[in-house]
C-alpha positions in Angstrom: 4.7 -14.1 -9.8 2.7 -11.2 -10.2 2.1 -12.0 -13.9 0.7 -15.2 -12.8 -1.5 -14.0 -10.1 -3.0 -11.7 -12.6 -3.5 -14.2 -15.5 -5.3 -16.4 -13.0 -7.3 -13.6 -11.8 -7.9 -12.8 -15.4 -9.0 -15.8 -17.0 -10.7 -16.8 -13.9 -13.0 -14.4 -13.7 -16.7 -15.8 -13.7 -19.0 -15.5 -16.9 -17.0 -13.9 -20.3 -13.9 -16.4 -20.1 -14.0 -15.2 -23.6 -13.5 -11.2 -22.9 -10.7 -12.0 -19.9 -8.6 -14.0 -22.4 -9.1 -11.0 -25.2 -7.8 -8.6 -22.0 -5.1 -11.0 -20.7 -4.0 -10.9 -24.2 -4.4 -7.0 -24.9 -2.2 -6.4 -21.6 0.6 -8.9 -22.3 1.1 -7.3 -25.4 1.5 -3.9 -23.8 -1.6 -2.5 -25.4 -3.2 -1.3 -21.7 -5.8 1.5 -23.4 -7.8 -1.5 -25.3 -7.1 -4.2 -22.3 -8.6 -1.7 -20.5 -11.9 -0.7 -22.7 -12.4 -4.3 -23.0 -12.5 -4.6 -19.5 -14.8 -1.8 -18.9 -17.2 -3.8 -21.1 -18.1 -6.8 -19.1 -21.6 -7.2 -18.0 -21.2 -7.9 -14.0 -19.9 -4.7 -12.2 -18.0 -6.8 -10.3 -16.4 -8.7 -13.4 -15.6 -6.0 -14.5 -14.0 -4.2 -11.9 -11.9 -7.8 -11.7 -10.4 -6.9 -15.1 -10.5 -3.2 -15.1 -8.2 -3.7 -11.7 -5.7 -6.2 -13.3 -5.1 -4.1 -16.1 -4.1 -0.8 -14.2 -2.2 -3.3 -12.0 -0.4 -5.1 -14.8 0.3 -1.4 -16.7 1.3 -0.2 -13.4 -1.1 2.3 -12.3 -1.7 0.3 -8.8 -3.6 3.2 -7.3 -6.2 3.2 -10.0 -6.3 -0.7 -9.6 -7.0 -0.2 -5.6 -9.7 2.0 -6.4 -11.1 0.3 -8.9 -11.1 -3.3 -7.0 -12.5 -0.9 -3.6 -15.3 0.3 -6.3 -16.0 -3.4 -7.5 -16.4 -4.4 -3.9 -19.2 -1.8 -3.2 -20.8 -3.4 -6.0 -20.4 -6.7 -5.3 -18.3 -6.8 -1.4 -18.4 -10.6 -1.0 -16.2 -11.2 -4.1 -13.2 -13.2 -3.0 -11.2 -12.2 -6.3 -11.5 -8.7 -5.4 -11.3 -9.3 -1.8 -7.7 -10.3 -2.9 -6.9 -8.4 -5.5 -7.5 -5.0 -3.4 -5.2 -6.6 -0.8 -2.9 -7.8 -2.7 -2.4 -4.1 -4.7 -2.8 -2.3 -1.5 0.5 -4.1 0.2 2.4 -3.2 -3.2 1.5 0.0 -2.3 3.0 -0.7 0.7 -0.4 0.3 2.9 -0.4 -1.8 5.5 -3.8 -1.2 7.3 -5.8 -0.8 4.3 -3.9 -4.4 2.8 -5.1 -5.8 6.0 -8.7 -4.3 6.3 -8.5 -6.1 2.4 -7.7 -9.5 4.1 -10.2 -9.2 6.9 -12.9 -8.8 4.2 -11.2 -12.2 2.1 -11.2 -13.9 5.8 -15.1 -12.9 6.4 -15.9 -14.0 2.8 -13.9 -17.5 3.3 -16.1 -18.3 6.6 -19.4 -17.8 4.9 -17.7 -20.4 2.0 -15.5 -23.3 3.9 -15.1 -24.6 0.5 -13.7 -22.1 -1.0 -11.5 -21.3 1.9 -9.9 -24.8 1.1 -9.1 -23.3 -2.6 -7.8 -20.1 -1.8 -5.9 -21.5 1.3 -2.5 -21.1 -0.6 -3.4 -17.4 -1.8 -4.6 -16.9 1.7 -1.3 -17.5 2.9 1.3 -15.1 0.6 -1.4 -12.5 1.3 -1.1 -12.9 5.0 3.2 -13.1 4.9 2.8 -10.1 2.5 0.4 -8.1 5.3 3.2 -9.4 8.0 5.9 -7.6 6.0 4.4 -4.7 5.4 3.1 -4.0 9.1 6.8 -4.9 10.0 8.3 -2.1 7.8 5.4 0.3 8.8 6.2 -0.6 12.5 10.3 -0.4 11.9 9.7 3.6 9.8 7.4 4.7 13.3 10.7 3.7 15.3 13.0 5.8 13.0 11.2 8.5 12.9 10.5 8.3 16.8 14.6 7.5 17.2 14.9 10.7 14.5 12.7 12.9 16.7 14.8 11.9 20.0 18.6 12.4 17.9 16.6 15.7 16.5 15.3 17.1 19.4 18.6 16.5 21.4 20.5 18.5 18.8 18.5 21.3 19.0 19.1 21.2 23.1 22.6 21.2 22.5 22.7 24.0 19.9 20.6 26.2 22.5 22.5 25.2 25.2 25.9 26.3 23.0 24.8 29.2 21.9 23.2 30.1 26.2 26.5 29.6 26.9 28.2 31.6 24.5 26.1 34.4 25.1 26.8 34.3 29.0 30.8 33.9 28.3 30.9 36.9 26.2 29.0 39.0 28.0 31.2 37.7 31.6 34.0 38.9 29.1 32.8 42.1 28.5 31.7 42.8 32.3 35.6 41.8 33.1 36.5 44.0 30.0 34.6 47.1 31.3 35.4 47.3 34.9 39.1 47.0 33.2 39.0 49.9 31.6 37.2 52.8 34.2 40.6 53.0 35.8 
């Protein structure tokens, strides 16, 4: 899947069809460092940031793909394909609010373009289910740790409280003890 979504993003990019093919190639062969200088050479910022993006996706680096699809979108921030692509690499990341602040920007783009909205309508879609399951696992963690905080915090009270009473029996125990003895 991700494979695909990246050789669609790849030869789909606007303008050199020529140079995304020649980094498409370069990354599915495993050689990253020339996909990647190849990339960097395309003549739109935005293009570029398109390939430069996929590559450190596809070679795994996904935090230097977010950053470089956030830096392409400063250069060019109605661009659908990055619009997606930084979403897309942000909920691998597993970072739900930024993932979504990514599809919010897609969303704005699609309204200006209600034809293109019909085209990426499908995309549209596994981003949004993939946004769904990442907010769900982000809400589900803040409940464990709250539930972790409750179990934790109750421990510590009854460690306290065992060791308060402890005290307070020993020293009853030596009080008894002492008066004992005077005699």
């Amino acid at each position: 899947m991700v494979l695909a979504v990246l050789s669609v993003l790849l030869l789909g990019a606007l303008g050199q069809r020529d140079l995304a093919a020649e980094v498409d190639a370069a990354w599915r062969a495993g050689r990253f460092a020339e996909a990647l200088a190849r990339a960097l050479q395309a003549r739109e910022p935005a293009e570029a940031a398109r390939l430069e993006a996929t590559v450190r996706w596809a070679a795994g680096d996904l935090d230097g793909a977010l950053a470089g699809a956030k830096e392409g979108l400063v250069a060019a921030p109605g661009d659908l394909a990055l619009a997606a692509l930084a979403a897309d690499v942000a909920l691998a990341l597993g970072l739900a609010e930024e993932g979504r602040s990514q599809l919010e920007r897609l969303d704005a783009g699609l309204a200006r373009d209600p034809a293109a909205a019909a085209a990426w309508a499908p995309r549209r879609a596994v981003l949004e289910g993939l946004a769904r399951e990442a907010e769900a696992a982000l809400a589900a963690r803040d409940r464990a740790l709250r539930r972790a905080r409750w179990v934790g915090g109750g421990l510590v009270g009854l460690v306290v409280s065992a060791l308060a009473l402890g005290l307070l029996g020993r020293g009853r125990l030596e009080g008894s003890r002492g008066v004992g003895s005077r005699s």
